[in-house]
KEDOLUM-472946 format. One line per 3 residues: number of its first residue (from 0); for each residue z, y, x of N, C-alpha, C. Coordinates in pm, 1 decimal. Layout:
NUM = Z,Y,X,Z,Y,X,Z,Y,X | ...
end
This chain:
0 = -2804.5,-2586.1,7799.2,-2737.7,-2456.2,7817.3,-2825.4,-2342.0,7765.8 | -2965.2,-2373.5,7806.2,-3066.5,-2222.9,7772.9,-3057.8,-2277.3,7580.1 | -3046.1,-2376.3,7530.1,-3050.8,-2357.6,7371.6,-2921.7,-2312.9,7335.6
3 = -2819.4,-2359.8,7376.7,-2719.2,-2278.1,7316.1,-2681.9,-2136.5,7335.5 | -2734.4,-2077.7,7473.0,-2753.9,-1939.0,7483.5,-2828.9,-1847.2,7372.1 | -2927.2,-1960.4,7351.2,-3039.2,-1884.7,7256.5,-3007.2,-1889.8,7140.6
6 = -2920.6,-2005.0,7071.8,-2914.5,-1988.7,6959.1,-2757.5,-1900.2,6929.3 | -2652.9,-1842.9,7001.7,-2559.6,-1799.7,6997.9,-2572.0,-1674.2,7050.6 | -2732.1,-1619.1,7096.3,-2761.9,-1458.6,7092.4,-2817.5,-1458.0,6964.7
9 = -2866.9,-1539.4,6919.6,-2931.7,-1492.6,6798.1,-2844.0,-1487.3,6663.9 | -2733.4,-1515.1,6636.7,-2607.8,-1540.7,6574.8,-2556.2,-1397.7,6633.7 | -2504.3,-1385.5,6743.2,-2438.0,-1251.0,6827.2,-2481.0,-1160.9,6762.1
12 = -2605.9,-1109.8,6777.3,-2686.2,-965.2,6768.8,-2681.7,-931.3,6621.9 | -2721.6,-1031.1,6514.2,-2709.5,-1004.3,6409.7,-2552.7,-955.7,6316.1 | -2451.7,-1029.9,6436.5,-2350.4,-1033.2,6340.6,-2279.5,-853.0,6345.5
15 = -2365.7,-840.8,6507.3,-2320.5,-698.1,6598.8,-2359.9,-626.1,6477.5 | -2491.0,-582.1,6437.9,-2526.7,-540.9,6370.1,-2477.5,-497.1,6210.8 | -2484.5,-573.1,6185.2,-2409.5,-617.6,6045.6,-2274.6,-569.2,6004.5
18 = -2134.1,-567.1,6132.0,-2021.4,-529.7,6090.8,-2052.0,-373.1,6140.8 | -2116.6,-318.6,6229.8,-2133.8,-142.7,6268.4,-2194.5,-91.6,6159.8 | -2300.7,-130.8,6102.5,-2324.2,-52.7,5962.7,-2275.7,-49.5,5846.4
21 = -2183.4,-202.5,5848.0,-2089.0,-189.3,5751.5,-1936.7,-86.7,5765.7 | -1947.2,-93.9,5902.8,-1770.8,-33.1,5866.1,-1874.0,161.4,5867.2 | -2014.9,188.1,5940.1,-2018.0,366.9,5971.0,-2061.1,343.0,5816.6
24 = -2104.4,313.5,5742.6,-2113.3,315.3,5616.0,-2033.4,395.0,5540.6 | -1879.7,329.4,5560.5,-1778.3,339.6,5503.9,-1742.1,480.6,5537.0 | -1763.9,535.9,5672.7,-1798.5,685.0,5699.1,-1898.4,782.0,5692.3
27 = -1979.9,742.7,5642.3,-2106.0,808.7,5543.6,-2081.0,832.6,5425.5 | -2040.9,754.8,5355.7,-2009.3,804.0,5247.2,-1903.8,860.7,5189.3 | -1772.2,860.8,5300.4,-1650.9,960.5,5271.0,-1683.0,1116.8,5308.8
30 = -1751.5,1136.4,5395.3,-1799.6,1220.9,5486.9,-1871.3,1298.4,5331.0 | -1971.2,1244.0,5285.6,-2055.4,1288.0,5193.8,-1958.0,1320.8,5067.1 | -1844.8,1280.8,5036.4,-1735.0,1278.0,4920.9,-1608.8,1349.5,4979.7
33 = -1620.4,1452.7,5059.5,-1570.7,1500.1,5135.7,-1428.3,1519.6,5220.6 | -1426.6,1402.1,5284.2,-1322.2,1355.7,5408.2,-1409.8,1344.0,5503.9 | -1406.5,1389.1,5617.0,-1500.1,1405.5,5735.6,-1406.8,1323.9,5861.5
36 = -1295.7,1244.2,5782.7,-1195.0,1217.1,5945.8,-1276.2,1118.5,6045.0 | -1347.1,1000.7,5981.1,-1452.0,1001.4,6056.3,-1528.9,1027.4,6164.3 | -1616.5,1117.5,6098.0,-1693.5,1222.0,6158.6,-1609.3,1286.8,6299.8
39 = -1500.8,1355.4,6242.4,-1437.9,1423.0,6372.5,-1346.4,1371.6,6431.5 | -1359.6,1217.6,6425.1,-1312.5,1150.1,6510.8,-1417.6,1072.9,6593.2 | -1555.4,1127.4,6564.7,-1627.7,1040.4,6647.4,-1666.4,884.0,6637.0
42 = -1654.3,861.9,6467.1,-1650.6,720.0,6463.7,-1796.6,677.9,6361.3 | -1836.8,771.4,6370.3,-1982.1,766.0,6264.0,-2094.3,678.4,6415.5 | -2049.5,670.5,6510.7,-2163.4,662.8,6591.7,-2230.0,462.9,6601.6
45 = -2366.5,457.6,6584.5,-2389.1,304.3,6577.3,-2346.1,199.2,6725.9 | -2281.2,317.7,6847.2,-2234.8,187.0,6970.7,-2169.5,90.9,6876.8 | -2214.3,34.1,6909.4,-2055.5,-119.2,6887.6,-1986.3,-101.7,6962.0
48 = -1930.2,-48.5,7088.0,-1778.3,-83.3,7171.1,-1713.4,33.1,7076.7 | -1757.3,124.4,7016.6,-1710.7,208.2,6967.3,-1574.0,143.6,6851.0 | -1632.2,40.6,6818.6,-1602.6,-35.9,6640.0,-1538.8,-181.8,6681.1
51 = -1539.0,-252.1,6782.1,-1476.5,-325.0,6849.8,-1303.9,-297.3,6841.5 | -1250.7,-417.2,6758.4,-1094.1,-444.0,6824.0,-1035.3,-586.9,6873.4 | -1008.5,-499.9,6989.7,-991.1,-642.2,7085.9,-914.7,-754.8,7017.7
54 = -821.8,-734.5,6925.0,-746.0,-820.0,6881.8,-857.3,-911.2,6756.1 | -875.8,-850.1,6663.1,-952.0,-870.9,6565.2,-1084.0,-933.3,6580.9 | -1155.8,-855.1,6691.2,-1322.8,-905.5,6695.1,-1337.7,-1027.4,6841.0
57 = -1242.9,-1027.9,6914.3,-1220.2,-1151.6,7016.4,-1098.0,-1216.9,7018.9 | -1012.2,-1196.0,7047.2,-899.1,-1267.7,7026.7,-857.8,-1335.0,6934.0 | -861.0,-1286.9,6776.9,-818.0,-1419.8,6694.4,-927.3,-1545.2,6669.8
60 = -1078.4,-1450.1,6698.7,-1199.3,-1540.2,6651.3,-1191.3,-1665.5,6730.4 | -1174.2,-1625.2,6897.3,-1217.2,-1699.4,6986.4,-1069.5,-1771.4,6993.3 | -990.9,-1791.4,6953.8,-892.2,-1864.9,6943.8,-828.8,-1966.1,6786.3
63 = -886.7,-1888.0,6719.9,-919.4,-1972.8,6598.6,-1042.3,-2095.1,6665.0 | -1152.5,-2049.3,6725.4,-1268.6,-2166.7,6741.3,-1249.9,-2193.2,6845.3 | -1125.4,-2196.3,6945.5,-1091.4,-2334.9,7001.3,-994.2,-2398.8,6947.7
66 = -939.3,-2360.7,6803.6,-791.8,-2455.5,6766.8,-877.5,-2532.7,6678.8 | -1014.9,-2543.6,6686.9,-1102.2,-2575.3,6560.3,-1056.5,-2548.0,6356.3 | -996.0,-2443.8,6372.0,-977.6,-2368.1,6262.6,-1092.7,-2307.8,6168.6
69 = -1075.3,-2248.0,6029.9,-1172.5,-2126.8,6045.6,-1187.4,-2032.6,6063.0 | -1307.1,-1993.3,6142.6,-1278.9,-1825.9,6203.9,-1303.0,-1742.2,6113.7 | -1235.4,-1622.2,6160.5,-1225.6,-1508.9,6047.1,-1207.6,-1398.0,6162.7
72 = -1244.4,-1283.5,6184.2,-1212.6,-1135.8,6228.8,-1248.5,-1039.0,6165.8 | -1209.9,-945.1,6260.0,-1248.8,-779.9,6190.8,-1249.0,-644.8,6287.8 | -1347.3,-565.3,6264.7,-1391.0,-483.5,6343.1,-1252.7,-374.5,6350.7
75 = -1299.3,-284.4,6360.9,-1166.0,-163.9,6440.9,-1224.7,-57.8,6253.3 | -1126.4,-63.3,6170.3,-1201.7,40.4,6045.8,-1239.3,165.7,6118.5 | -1299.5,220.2,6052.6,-1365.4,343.5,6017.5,-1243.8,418.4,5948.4
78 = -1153.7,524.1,6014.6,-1085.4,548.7,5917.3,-1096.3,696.1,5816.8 | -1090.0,643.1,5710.5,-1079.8,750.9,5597.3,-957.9,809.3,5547.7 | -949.1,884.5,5482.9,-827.2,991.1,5435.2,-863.9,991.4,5295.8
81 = -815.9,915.1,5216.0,-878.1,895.2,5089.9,-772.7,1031.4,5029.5 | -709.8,1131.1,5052.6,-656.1,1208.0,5006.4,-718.1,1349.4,5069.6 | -799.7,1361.4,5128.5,-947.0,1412.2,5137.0,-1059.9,1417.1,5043.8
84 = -1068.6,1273.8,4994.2,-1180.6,1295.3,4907.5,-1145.2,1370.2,4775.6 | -1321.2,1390.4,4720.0,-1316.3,1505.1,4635.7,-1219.6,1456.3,4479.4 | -1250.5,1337.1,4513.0,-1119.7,1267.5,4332.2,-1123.8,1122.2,4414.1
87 = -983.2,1149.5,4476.2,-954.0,994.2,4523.7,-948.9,861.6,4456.1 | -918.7,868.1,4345.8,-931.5,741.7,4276.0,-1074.5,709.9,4275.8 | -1127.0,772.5,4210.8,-1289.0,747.1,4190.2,-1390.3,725.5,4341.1
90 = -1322.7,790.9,4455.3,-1400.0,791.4,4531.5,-1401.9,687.7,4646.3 | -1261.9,612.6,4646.8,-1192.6,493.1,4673.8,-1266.9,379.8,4668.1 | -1326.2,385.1,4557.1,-1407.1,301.2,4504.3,-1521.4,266.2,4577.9
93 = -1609.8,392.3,4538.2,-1759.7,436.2,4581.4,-1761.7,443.1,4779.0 | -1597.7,463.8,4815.1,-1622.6,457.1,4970.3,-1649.0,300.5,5006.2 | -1522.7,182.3,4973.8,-1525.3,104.6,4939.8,-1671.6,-12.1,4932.1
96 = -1738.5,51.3,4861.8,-1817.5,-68.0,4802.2,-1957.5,-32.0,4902.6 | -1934.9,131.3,5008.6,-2039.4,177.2,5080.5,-2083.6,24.6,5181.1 | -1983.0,-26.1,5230.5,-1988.9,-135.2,5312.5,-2061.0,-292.6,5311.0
99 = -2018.3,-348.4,5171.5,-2119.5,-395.9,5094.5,-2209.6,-426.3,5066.9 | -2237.0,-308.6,4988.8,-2344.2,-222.9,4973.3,-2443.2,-203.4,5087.9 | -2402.9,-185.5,5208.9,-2473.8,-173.6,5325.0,-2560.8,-280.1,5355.1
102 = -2455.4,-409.6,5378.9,-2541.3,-519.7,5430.8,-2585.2,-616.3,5303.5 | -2591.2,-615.4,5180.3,-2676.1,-614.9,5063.4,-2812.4,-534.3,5103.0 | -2776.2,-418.6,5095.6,-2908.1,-321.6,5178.2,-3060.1,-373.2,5335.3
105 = -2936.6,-389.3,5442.4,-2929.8,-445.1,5550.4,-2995.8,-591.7,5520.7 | -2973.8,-669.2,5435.6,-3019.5,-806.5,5449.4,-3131.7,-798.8,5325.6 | -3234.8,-748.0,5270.3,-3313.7,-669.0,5244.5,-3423.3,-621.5,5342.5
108 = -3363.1,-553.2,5408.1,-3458.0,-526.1,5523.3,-3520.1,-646.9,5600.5 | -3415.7,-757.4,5632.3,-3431.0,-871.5,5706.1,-3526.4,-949.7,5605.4 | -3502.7,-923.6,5544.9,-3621.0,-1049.2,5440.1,-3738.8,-998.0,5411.5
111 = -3772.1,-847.6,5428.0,-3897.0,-776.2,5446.6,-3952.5,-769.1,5560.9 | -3865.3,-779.2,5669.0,-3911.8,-830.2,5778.2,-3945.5,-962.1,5858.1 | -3827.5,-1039.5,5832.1,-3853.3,-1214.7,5790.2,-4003.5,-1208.0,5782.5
114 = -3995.3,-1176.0,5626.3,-4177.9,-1211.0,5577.9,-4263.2,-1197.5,5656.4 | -4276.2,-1076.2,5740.2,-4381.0,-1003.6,5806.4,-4421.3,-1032.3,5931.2 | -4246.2,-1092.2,5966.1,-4260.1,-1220.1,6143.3,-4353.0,-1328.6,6093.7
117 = -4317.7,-1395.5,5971.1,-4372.0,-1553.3,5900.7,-4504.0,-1504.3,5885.9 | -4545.1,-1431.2,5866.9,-4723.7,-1356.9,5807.1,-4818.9,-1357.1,5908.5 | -4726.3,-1309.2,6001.2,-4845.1,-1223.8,6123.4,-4848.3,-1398.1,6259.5
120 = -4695.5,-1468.0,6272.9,-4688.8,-1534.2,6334.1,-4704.7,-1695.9,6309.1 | -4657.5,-1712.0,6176.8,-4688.1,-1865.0,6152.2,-4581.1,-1964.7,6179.9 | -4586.9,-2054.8,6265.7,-4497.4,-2101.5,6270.6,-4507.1,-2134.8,6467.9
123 = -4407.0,-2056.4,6469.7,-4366.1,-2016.4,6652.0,-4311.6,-2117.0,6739.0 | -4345.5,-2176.1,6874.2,-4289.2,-2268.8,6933.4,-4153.8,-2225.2,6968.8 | -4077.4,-2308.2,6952.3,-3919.7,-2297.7,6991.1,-3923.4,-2210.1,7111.4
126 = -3796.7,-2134.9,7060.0,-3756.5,-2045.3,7245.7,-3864.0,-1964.0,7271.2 | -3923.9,-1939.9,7141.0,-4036.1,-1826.7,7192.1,-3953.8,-1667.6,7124.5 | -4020.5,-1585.5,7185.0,-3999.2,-1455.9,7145.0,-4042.2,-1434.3,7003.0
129 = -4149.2,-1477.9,6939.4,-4118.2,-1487.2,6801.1,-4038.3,-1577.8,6692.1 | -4038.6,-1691.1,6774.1,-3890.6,-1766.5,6669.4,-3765.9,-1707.7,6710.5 | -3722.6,-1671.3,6811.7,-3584.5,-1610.2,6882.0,-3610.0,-1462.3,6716.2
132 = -3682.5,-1406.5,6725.9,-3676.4,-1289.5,6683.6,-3650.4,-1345.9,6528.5 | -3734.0,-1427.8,6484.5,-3698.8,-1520.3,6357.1,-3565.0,-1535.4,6316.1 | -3560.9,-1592.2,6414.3,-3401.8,-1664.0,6389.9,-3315.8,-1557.0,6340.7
135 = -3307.7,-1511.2,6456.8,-3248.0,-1356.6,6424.4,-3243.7,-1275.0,6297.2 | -3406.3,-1240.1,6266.2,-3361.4,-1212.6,6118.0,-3284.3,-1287.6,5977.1 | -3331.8,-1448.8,6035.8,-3265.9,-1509.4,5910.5,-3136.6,-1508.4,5914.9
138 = -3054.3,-1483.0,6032.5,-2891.4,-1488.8,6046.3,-2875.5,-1380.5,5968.6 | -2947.5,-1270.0,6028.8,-2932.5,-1141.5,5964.8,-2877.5,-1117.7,5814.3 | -2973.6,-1172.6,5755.9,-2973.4,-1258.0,5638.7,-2843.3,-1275.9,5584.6
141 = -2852.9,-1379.9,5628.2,-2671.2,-1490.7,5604.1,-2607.0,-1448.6,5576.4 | -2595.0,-1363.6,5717.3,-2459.7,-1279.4,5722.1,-2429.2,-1154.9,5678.2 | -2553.0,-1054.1,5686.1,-2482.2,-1003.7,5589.2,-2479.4,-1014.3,5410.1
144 = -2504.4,-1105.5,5337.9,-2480.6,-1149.9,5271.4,-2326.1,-1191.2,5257.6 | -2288.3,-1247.0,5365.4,-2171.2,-1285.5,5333.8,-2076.6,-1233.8,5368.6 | -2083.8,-1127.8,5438.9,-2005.1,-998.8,5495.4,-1944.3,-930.1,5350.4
147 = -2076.3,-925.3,5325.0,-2085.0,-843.7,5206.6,-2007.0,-931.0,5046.6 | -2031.6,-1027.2,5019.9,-1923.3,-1081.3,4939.1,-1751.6,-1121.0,4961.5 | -1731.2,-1136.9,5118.1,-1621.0,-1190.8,5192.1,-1549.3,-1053.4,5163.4
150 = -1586.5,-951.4,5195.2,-1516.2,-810.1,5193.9,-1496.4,-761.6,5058.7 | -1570.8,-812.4,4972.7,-1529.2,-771.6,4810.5,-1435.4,-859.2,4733.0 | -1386.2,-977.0,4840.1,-1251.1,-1044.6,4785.1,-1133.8,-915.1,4763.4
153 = -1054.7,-935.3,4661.0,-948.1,-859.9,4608.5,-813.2,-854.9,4719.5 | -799.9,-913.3,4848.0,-716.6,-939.3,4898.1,-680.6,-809.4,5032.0 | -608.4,-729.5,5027.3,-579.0,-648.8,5115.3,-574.3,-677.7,5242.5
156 = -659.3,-632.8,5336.1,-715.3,-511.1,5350.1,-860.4,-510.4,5342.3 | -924.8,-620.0,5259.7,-1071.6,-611.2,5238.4,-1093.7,-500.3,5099.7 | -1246.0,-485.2,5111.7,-1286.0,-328.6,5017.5,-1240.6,-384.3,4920.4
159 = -1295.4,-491.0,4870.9,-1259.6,-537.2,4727.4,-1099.1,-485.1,4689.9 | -985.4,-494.4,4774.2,-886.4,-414.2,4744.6,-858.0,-315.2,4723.5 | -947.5,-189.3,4816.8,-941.9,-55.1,4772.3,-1048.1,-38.8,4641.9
162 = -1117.1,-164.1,4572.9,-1189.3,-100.1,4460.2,-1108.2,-166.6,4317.0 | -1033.8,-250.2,4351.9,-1001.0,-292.5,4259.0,-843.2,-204.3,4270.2 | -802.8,-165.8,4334.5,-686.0,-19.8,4319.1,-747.7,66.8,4246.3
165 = -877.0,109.4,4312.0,-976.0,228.1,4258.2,-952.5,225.7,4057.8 | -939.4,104.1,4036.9,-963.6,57.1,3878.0,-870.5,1.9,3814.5 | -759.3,-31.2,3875.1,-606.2,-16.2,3820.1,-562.0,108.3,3751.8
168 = -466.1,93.1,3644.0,-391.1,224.7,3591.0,-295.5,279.9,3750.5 | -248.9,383.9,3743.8,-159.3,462.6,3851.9,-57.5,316.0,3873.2 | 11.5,288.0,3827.5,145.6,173.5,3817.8,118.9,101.6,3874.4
171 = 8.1,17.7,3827.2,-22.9,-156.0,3836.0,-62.4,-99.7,4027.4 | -173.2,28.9,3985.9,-227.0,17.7,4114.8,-115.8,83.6,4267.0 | -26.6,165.6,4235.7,131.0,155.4,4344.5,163.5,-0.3,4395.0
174 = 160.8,-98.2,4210.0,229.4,-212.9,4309.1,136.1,-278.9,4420.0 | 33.1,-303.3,4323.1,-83.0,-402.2,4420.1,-108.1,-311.4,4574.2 | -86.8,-172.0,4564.2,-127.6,-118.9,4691.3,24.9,-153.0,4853.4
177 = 152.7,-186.8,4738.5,260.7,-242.6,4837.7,235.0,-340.9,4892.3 | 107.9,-439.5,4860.8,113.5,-563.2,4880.7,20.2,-537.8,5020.4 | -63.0,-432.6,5070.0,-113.8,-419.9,5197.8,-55.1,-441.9,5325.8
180 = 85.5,-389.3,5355.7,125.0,-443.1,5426.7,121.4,-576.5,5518.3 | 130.9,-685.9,5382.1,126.2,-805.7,5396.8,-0.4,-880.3,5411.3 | -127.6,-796.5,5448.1,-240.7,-835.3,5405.7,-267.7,-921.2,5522.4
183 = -263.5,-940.0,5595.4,-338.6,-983.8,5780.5,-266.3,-1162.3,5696.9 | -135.8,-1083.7,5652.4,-34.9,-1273.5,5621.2,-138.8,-1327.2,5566.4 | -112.9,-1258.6,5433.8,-235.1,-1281.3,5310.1,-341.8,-1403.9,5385.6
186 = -437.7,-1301.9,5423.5,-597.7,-1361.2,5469.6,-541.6,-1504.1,5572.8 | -428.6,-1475.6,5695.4,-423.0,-1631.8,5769.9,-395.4,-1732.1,5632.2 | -277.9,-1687.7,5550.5,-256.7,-1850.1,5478.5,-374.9,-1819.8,5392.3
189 = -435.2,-1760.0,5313.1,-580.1,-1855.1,5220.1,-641.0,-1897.7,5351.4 | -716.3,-1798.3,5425.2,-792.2,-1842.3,5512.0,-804.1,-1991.3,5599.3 | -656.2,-2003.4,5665.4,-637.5,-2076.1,5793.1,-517.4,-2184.1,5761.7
192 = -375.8,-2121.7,5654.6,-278.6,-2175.7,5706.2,-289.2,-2305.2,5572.4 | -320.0,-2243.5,5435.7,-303.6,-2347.6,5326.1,-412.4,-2442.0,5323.7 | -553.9,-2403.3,5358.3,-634.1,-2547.7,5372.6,-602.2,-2605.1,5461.7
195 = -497.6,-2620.3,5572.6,-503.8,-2671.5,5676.4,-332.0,-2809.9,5610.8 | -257.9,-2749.4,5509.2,-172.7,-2803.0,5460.9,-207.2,-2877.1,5335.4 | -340.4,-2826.3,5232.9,-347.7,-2881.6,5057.9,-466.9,-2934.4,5129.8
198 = -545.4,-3035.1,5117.8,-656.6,-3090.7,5119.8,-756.7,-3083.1,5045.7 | -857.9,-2974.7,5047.8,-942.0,-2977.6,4919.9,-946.0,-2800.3,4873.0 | -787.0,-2739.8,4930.7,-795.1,-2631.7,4884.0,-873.1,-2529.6,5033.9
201 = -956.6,-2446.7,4953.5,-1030.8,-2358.5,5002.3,-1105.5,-2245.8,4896.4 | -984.9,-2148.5,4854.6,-1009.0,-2048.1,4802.7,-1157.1,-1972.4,4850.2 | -1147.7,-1940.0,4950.9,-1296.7,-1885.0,4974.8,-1379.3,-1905.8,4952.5
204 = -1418.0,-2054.7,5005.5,-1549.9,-2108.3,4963.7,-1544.2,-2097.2,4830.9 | -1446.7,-2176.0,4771.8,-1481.3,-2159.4,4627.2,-1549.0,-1989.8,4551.4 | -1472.2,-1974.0,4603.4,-1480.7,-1776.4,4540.0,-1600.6,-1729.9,4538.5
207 = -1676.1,-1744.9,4678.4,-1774.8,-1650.3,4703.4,-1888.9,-1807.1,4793.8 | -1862.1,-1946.6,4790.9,-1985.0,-2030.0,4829.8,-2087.8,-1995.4,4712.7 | -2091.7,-2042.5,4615.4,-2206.4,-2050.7,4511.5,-2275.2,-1889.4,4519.4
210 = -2233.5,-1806.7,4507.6,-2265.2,-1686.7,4536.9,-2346.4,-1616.9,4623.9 | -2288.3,-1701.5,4726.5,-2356.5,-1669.5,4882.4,-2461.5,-1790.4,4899.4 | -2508.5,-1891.6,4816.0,-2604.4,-1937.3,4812.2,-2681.7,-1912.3,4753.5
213 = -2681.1,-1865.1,4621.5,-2718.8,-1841.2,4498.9,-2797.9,-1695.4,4560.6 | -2743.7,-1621.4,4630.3,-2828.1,-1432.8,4693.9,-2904.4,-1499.8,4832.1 | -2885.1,-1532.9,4885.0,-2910.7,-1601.1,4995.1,-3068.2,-1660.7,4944.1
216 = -3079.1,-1741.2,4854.9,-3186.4,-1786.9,4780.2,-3318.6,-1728.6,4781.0 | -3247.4,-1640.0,4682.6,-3338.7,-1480.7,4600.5,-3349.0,-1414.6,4769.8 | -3281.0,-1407.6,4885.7,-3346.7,-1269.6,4967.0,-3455.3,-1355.3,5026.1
219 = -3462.0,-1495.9,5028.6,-3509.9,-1585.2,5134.1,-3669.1,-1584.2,5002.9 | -3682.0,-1595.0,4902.0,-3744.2,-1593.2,4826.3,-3871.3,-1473.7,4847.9 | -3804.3,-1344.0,4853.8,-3857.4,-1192.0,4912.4,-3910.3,-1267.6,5022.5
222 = -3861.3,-1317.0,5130.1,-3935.4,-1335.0,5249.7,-4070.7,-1402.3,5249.6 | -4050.7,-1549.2,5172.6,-4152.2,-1590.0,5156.2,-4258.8,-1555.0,5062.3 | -4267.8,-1446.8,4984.3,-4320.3,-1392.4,4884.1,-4417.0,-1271.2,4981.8
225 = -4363.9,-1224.8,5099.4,-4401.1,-1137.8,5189.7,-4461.1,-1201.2,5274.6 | -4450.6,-1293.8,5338.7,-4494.9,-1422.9,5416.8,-4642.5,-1467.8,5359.5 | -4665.5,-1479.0,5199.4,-4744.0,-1513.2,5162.7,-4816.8,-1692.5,5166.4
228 = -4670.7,-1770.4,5230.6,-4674.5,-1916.3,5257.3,-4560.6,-1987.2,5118.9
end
């Protein structure tokens, strides 16, 4: 019981982390491109209960991983007024990719810090306060790595949709933006409903596995380069 506590805070904290700077991100930089709805809604702030939706961040997760499915959620957005910003098309984009961008950023830090746990500590007895803290950063890691590619899929309502609208002509980008509606459908069947029917098919992994191993690599690389082992 005390290892699975330990290893499912250390998974927890990082993932906490990871989706709050990704979605106030997304309000930093509208805020700065000037839409402040955000801001004066009080949603720039780093609580997590703040960014929490009950449906999205517990309910489908924790019910997807008892139907033994794959899990998938999503925090409460950050919302923007992209008809606020200073040139919405262009800025669509650049709000967009703030999120990303973040935990690309964010998992960076973890591998400069990684290093510096591995440097000073060595190699830590289990369940200690420096492997717990370890661990931690390497999830850190992971995930946001993969936050960060999972959300640049083209599929509405992930960023990758508002950037790839961002870069559509006016036309193309009206139709693809009708298709939001349907987005939550969208993500269950790739996600949950068609690998569970085609055998073999798994759009995601395919899309963004090699990718997310391939960065994952290179940040783990920084660590041990900082580590000096």
């Amino acid at each position: 019981m005390t290892e699975t506590i330990f290893n499912a805070a250390a998974i927890i904290l990082p993932l906490i982390f990871a989706i709050v700077f990704h979605e106030v991100a997304h309000g930093w930089v509208a805020r700065a491109l000037g839409d402040p709805t955000a801001s004066q809604l009080n949603r720039l702030s780093l609580n997590p209960l703040r960014h929490v939706d009950p449906v999205g961040t517990i309910l489908v997760p924790g019910a997807l991983k008892l139907m033994g499915l794959p899990v998938f959620g999503w925090a409460k957005p950050v919302p923007v007024d992209f008809r606020r910003l200073n040139n919405p098309r262009r800025d669509m984009i650049l709000v967009a990719a703030a999120g990303p961008g973040m935990n690309l950023l964010m998992a960076l830090v973890g591998a400069l810090l990684l290093g510096l746990v591995i440097k000073f500590t060595g190699e830590p007895s289990p369940q200690s306060l420096e492997h717990f803290v370890g661990l931690n950063l390497l999830n850190f890691i992971l995930i946001n790595i993969f936050l960060a590619l999972f959300n640049l899929l083209p599929i509405p309502p992930f960023d990758g949709s508002h950037i790839l609208e961002g870069l559509l002509p006016e036309r193309a980008a009206a139709a693809y933006r009708s298709l939001r509606k349907f987005g939550l459908l969208l993500v269950i069947g790739l996600i949950v409903v068609l690998p569970q029917l085609i055998p073999g098919f798994n759009p995601v992994g395919d899309l963004i596995g090699a990718p997310v191993d391939w960065l994952s690599q290179r940040y783990l690389e920084i660590a041990q380069g900082i580590s000096g082992r």
